[in-house]
N, C-alpha and C positions, 0 to 999 in steps of 0.2 A: 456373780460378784455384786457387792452393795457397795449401794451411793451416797455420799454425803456431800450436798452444798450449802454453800456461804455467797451470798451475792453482799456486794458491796463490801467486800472485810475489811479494804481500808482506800486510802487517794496516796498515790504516789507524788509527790511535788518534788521534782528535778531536772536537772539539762542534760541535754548531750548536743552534742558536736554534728556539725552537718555541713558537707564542702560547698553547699551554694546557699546555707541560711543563715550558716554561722552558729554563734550560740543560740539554740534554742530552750525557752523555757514549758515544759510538759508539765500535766497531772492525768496522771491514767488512774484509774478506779479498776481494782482486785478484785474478781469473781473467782472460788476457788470451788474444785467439786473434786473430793477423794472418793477412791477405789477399794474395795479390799473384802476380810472378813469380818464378821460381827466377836466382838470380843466378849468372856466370860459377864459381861452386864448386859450383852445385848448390844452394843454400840458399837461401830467403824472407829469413831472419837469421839472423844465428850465435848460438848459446844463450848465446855466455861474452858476447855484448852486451847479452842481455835486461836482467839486472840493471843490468849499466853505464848503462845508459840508460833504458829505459821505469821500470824500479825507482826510478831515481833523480829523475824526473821526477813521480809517481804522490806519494812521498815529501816532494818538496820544495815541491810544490803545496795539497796538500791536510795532511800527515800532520804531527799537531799544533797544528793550527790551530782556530782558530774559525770555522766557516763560518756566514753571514749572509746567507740571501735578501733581495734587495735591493728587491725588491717589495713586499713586505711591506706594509699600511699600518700596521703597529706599529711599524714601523722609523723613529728620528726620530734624525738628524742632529743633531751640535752643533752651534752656528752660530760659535760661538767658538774651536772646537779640531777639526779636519779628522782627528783619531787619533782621536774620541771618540763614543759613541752611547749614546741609550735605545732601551730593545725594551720595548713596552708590551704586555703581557701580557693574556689578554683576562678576568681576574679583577680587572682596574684597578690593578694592581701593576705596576713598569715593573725593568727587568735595565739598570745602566749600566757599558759597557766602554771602557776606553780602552787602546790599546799601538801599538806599533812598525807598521807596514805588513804586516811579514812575518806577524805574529800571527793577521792577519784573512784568508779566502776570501770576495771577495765576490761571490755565486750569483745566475744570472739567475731570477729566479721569485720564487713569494710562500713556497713551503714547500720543503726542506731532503729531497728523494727518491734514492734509489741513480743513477739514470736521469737526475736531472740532474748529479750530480758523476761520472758516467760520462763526459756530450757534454763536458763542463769537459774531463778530463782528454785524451778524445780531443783537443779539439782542438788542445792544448798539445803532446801527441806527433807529430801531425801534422809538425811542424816541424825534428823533430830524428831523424825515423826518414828511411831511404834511398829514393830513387824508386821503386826498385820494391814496396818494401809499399805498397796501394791503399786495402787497407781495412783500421780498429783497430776489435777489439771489446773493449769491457771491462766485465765483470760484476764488483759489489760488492757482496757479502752477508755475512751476520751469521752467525757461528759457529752450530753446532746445538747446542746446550747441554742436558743432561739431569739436570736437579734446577735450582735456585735460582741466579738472576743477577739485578746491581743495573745502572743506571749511573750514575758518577760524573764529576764533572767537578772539576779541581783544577789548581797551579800551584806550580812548585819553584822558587822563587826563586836557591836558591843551584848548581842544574844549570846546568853550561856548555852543554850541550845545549838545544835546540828544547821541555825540560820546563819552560825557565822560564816559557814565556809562563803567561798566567795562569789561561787558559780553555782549557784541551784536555782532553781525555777520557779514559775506555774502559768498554766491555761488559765487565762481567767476573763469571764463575761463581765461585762461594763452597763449602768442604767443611769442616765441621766435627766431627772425630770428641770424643766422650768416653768415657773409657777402650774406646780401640780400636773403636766402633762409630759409625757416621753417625749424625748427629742432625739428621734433615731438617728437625724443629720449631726447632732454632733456625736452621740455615740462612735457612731462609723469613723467621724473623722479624727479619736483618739486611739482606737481600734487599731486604721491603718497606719495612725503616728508610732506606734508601739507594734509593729507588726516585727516577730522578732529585735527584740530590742532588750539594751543593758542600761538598767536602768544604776547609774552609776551617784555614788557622794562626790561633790565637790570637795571636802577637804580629805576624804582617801587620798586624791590626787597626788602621784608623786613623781611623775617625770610627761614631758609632751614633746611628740619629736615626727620628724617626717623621714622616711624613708626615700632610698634610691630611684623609687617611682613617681616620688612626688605624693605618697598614700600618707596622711597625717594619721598620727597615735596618742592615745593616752593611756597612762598608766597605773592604776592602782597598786596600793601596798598599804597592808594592815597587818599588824600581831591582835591576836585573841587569842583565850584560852586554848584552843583546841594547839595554836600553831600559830607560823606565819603562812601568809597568803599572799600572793603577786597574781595581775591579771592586765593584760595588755592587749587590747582591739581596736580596730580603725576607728577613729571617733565620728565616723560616719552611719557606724553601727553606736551611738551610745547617746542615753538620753542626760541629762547630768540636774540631779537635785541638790539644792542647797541646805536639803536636813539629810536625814538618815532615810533609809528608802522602806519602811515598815511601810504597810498595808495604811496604816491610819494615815501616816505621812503621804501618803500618794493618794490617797481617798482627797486629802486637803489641798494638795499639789492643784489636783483636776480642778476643785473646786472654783480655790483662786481664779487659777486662770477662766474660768468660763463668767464668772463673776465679771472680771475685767471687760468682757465680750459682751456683756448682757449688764449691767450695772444695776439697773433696775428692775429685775427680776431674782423670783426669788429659785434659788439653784439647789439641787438636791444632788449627790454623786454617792453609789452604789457602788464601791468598788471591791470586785472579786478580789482573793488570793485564794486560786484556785477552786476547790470545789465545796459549795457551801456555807463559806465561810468569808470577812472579809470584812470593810469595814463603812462609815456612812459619815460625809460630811456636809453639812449645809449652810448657806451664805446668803 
C-alpha cells in the first residue's frame, strides 16, 4: 500500500461541552496521511485536491461549531424546541444552547476526545474521496505552546461568516510585553482569568436570573444571517465586554486594562485566536 501526507492541512477552531469545564474553547491542527493504490498518473491523490476537498470537508463538519457528545447523561433535550438543549454540569449548574442545525456537531460518546472527532471526520471523507484511497488517517492535536494559553469560547453576531454562531472557540497563547520586555506575571494572570471562559457582549444581553440554588445566570440572544442563537451559563463562567468580542477587540480589551495597572509604561498585547493568527495592540 502507498502513502500520502499532509501535516498541518488545517486548525480546527471550536467548542464542546465538558461536565466539569463547561464550555470549552479548542483548536486542534489536522495531520492527514492516506492509504491505497497509485492511480493511472502515478498518484494516491493529487495535492491541488487535498484542500479542495478533505480541507473542505474537515472545515465544514467540525470547524466552528459546537461539538456535543450525545451520550452524555448531562445532556438534556428540550422537549419543546428540537434547536434547543441543557448540559448539566456536574457542580449542579446546567449550560443552555439553542441555534441553527449547522451550529451543533453531534458526537457519538459521553466525553468530547481528538480520537472520537477523528472516526467523525473519517468517516464523512470516506465518501467524497476516490476508490482507490483505502485507508484515512487523521490526527488532531493541540499546538505546542510555550509560556501562557487560555481558552475561550465566544460568538460574532454581526460576521457573515461560520463566527456568528454563538458557541465556537479557540486555544489560544497570550504575549504581553512592557516597555519592550515580556511580562510572564501578567501573562499567567489573564491566562488563568480566561481559563475556560465565555467571553460574552454586554449588549447581547437579554435576560439575568438566579436559580433555585441560588446559581446566577445570564443570557444571550442574537439573530444573524445564519439564524437565531440563545446561550445561557452561570455568570460565573462569563467574562463580559463592552464591544463585540473579535480578536482585535480583545487584543484592546487586555490592553486597556494593563495600561490602567502600569500607566506609565509603554504596553504591548499579542493576542492569539487560536493558531497563528491573531491580533496586536499597543498603549
Amino acid at each position: 500500500m502507498n502513502h500520502l501526507f499532509v501535516d498541518n492541512l488545517t486548525v480546527i477552531d471550536f467548542a464542546y461541552l465538558d461536565p466539569v469545564r463547561g464550555l470549552v474553547g479548542e483548536s486542534w491542527i489536522a495531520d492527514v496521511v492516506l492509504g491505497g493504490e497509485l492511480d493511472d498518473q502515478g498518484m494516491l491523490f493529487d495535492f491541488s485536491n487535498v484542500k479542495r476537498t478533505i480541507k473542505r470537508v474537515i472545515d465544514e463538519r467540525v470547524d466552528h461549531r459546537l461539538v456535543v457528545p450525545r451520550d452524555h447523561p448531562g445532556l438534556v433535550p428540550d422537549a419543546d424546541d428540537p434547536h434547543a438543549f441543557n448540559w448539566r454540569l456536574d457542580d449542579g449548574s446546567h449550560i443552555y444552547h439553542r441555534g441553527p442545525d449547522e451550529s451543533v456537531v453531534w458526537l457519538a460518546g459521553e466525553r468530547v476526545v481528538p480520537s472520537a472527532v477523528a472516526a467523525l471526520l473519517r468517516q464523512e471523507l470516506r465518501s467524497v474521496l476516490p476508490v482507490n484511497v483505502q485507508d484515512i488517517e487523521i490526527s488532531l492535536r493541540e499546538e505546542v505552546i510555550e509560556g501562557p494559553f487560555y481558552h475561550y469560547v465566544h460568538g460574532l453576531k454581526k460576521h457573515v461568516g461560520n463566527c456568528q454562531r454563538i458557541a465556537h472557540g479557540h486555544r489560544s497563547p497570550i504575549r504581553i510585553d512592557r516597555n519592550g520586555h515580556r511580562d510572564s506575571a501578567l501573562e499567567k494572570a489573564w491566562a488563568d482569568r480566561w481559563r475556560d471562559i465565555y467571553i460574552g457582549s454586554e449588549e447581547d444581553i437579554s435576560d439575568r436570573y438566579v436559580d433555585s440554588q441560588g446559581q446566577r445566570y445570564v443570557r444571550f440572544d442574537y439573530e444573524a444571517n445564519q439564524g437565531e442563537f440563545s446561550l445561557a451559563l452561570p455568570e460565573s463562567r462569563l467574562y463580559l465586554l463592552d464591544t463585540d468580542t473579535t480578536v482585535e477587540f480583545i487584543a484592546a480589551h487586555i490592553a486597556d486594562q494593563c495600561k490602567q495597572a502600569y500607566p506609565d509604561d509603554r504596553v504591548q498585547i499579542k493576542a492569539y485566536e487560536g493558531v497563528g493568527k491573531g491580533a496586536i495592540a499597543i498603549r
